[in-house]
C-alpha positions in Angstrom: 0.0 0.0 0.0 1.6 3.2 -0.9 1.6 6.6 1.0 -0.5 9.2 0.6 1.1 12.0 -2.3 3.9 9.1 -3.4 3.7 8.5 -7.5 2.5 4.8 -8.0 5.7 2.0 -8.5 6.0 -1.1 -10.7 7.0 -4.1 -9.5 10.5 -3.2 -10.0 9.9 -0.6 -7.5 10.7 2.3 -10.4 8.4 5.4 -10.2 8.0 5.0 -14.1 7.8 1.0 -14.9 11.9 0.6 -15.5 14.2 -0.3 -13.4 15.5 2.2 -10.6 18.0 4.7 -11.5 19.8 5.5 -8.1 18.9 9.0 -7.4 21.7 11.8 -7.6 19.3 14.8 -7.1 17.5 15.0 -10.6 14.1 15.1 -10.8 11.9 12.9 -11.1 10.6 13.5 -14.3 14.2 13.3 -15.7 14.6 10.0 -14.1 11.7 9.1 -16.1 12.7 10.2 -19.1 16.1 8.7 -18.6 14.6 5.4 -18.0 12.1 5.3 -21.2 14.9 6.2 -23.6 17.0 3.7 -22.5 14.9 1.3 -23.1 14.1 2.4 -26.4 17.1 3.7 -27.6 18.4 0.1 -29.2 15.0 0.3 -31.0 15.2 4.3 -32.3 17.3 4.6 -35.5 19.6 6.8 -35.5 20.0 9.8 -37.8 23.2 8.3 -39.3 21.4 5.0 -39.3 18.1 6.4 -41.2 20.1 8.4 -43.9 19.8 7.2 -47.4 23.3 7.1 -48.8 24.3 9.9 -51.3 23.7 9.7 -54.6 26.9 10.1 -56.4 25.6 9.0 -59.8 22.5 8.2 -61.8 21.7 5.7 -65.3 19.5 6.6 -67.8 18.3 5.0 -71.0 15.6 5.0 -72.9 14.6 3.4 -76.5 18.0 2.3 -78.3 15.9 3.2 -81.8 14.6 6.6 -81.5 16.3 9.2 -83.6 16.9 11.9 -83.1 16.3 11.7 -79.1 18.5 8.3 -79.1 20.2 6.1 -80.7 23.2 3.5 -80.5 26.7 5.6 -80.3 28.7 4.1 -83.5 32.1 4.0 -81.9 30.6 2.6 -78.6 27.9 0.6 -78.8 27.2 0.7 -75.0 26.7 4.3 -74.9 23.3 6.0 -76.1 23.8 9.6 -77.3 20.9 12.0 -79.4 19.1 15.1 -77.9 17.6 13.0 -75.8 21.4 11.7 -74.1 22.5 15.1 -74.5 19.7 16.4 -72.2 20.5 13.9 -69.8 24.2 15.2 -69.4 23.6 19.1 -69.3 20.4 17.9 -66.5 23.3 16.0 -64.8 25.1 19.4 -64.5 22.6 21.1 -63.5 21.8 18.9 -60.1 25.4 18.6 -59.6 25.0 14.9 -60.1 26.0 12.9 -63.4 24.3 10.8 -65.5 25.8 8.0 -67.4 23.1 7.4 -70.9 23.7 3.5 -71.1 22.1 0.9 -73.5 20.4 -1.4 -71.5 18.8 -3.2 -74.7 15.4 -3.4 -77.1 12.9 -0.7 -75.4 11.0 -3.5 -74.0 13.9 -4.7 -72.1 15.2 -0.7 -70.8 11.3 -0.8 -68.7 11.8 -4.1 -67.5 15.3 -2.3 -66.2 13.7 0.4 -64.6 11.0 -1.6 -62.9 13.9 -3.6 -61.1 15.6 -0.2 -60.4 18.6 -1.3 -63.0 18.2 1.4 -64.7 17.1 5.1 -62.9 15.8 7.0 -65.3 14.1 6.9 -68.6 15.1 9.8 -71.0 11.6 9.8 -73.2 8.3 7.9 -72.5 4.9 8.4 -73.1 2.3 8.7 -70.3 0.5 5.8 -69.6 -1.2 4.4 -66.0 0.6 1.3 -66.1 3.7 2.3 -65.9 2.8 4.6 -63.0 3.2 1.6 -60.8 6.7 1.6 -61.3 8.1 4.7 -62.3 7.5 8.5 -61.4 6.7 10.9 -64.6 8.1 15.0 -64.0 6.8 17.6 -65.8 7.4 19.6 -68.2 8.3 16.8 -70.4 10.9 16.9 -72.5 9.2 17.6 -76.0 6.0 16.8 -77.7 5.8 14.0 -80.9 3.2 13.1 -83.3 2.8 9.4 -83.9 1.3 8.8 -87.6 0.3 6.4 -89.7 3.2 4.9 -92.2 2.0 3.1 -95.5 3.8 2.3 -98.4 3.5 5.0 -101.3 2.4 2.3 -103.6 0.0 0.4 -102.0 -1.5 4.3 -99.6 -4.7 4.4 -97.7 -7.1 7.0 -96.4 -6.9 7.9 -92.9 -8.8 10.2 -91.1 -9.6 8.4 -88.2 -9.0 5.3 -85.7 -11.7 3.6 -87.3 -10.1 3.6 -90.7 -7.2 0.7 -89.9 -9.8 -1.8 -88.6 -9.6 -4.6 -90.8 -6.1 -4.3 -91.5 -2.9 -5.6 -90.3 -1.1 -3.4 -88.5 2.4 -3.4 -87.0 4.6 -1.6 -84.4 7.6 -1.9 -82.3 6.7 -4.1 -78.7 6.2 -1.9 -75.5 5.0 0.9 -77.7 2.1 3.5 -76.0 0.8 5.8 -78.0 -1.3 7.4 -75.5 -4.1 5.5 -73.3 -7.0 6.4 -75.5 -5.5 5.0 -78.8 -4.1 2.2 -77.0 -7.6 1.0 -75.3 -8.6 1.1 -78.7 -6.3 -0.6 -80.2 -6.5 -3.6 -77.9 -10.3 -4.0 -79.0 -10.3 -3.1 -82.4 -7.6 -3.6 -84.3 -5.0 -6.2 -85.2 -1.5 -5.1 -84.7 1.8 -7.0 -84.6 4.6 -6.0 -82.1 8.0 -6.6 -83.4 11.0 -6.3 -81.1 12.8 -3.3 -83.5 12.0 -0.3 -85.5 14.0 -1.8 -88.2 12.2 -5.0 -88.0 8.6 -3.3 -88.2 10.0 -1.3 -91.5 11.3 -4.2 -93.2 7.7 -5.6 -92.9 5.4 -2.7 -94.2 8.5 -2.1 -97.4 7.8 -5.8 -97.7 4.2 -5.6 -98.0 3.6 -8.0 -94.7 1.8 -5.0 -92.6 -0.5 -2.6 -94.3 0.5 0.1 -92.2 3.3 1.0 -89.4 2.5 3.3 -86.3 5.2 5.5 -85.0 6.5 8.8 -84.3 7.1 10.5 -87.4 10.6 11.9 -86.8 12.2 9.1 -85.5 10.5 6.9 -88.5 11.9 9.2 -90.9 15.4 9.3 -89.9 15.5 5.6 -89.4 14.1 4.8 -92.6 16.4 7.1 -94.1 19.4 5.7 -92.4 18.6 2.0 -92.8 17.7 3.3 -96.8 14.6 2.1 -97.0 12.3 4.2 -99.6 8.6 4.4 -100.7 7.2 4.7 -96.9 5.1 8.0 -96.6 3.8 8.8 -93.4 0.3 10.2 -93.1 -0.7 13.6 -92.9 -3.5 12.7 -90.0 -2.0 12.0 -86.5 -2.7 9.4 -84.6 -2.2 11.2 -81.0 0.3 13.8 -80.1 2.2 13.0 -77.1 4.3 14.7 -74.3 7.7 12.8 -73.8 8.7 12.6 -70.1 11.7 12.2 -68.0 11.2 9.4 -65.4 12.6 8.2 -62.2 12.3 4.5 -61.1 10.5 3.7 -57.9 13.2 1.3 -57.3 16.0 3.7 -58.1 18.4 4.1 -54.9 18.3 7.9 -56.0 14.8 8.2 -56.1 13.8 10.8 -53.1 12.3 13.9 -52.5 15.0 16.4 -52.4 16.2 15.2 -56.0 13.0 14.6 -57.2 12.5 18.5 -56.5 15.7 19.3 -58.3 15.2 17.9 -61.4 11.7 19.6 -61.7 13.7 23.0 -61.0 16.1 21.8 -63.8 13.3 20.8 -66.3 11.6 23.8 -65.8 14.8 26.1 -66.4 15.4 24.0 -69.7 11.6 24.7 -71.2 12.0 28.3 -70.5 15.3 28.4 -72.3 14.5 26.2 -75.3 17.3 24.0 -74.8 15.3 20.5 -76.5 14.6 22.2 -79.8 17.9 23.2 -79.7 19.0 19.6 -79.2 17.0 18.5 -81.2 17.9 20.1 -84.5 21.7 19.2 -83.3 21.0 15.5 -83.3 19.6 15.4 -86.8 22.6 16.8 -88.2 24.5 14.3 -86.3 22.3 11.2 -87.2 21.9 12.2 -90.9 26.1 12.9 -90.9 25.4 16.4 -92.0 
């Protein structure tokens, strides 16, 4: 029984449930105090503990066959380079962290990479929900493309709308979006072949074994050119026009808040400044050998 005006005691005898800490005058709230955190302090991570480690560099990659954003360096095949790589290295700069433009394969294979955190960002994709569940999307993107319709000059069609290719055999490279409503679509309404390559999917329409290929018209033109493939015409009518995005992987050891928020600042400075256009008209010299 304990006397009137005395604090209630465990077991252990301790004022506060832990074991006694032999009095030397403090308090007895710090005595408490003392008590609970060192019982909890083997459980409490520590600052040092709980801190990520730095980020001292990041990987990009992004489809091997996408002229003039990116494309396979000649004299290294490992290396990616295009407007699209070039970005990548002034952004690197600009956040005071650099970023290596690696081939990590076919563009189905570079998302697999990112979904396993491999590979930390992806320098051009389209938007779709999806991929949301692995990778973060920052705006702005990094330039807008329109996807057409490719036929062969000989053999042309008329298209105006979605509607138009259904009954006809389509083709296009594997892992392709070309924006959630056409690709919903798609899915129900039209037959389309998925090749792993760009080169392999214009092989097949100049072949006659697709009527039609969809793709970005830029990048289908300079690849057709560069591979020398002639006769394709690409439709006047697009088929979506579509933002391309930098992304981060969910997975990437990089990924946090604080750089998150300084590649936005980066992105935005770039927009204002014109810098992709720029790039852009760069990199076709540079594919074309001009």
């Amino acid at each position: 029984m304990k006397a009137a005006g005395q604090p209630a005691r465990d077991r252990t005898g301790s004022p506060c449930g832990s074991p006694i800490i032999p009095s030397t005058g403090k308090s007895l709230l710090v005595t408490c105090l003392a008590s609970l955190l060192s019982l909890l302090g083997p459980l409490w991570p520590t600052a040092a503990a709980a801190q990520a480690p730095p980020c001292t560099q990041l990987v990009a990659s992004g489809n091997p066959e996408y002229p003039p954003y990116l494309w396979r360096d000649a004299n290294d095949e490992k290396v990616l380079v295009g407007a699209a790589a070039e970005m990548m290295h002034r952004l690197g700069e600009e956040i005071g962290i650099p970023i290596a433009v690696h081939y990590a394969g076919p563009w189905g294979r570079v998302q697999e990479e990112v979904r396993q955190g491999k590979v930390d960002l992806i320098a051009g994709a389209f938007f779709t929900l999806p991929r949301l569940e692995y990778m973060d999307y920052f705006q702005p993107p990094l330039h807008s493309t329109r996807t057409v319709i490719w036929t062969q000059a000989a053999r042309p069609f008329d298209y105006r709308k979605w509607a138009d290719l259904r009954g006809k055999n389509g083709v296009t490279v594997i892992n392709n979006s070309f924006g959630e409503a056409f690709d919903r679509y798609a899915e129900k309404n039209l037959r389309i072949d998925k090749v792993a390559t760009l080169e392999s999917a214009l092989k097949m329409l100049s072949l006659a074994r697709a009527d039609y290929l969809i793709y970005e018209e830029a990048p289908g033109e300079a690849f057709a050119a560069k591979l020398g493939i002639k006769g394709l015409r690409a439709g006047k009518t697009a088929i979506s026009s579509e933002d391309l995005h930098l992304t981060l992987a969910h997975q990437s050891k990089c990924n946090t808040g604080a750089l998150r928020g300084r590649i936005t600042q980066a992105l935005y400075k770039f927009q204002k400044e014109g810098l992709m256009d720029k790039l852009v008209e760069a990199a076709v010299r540079r594919w074309s050998g001009k």
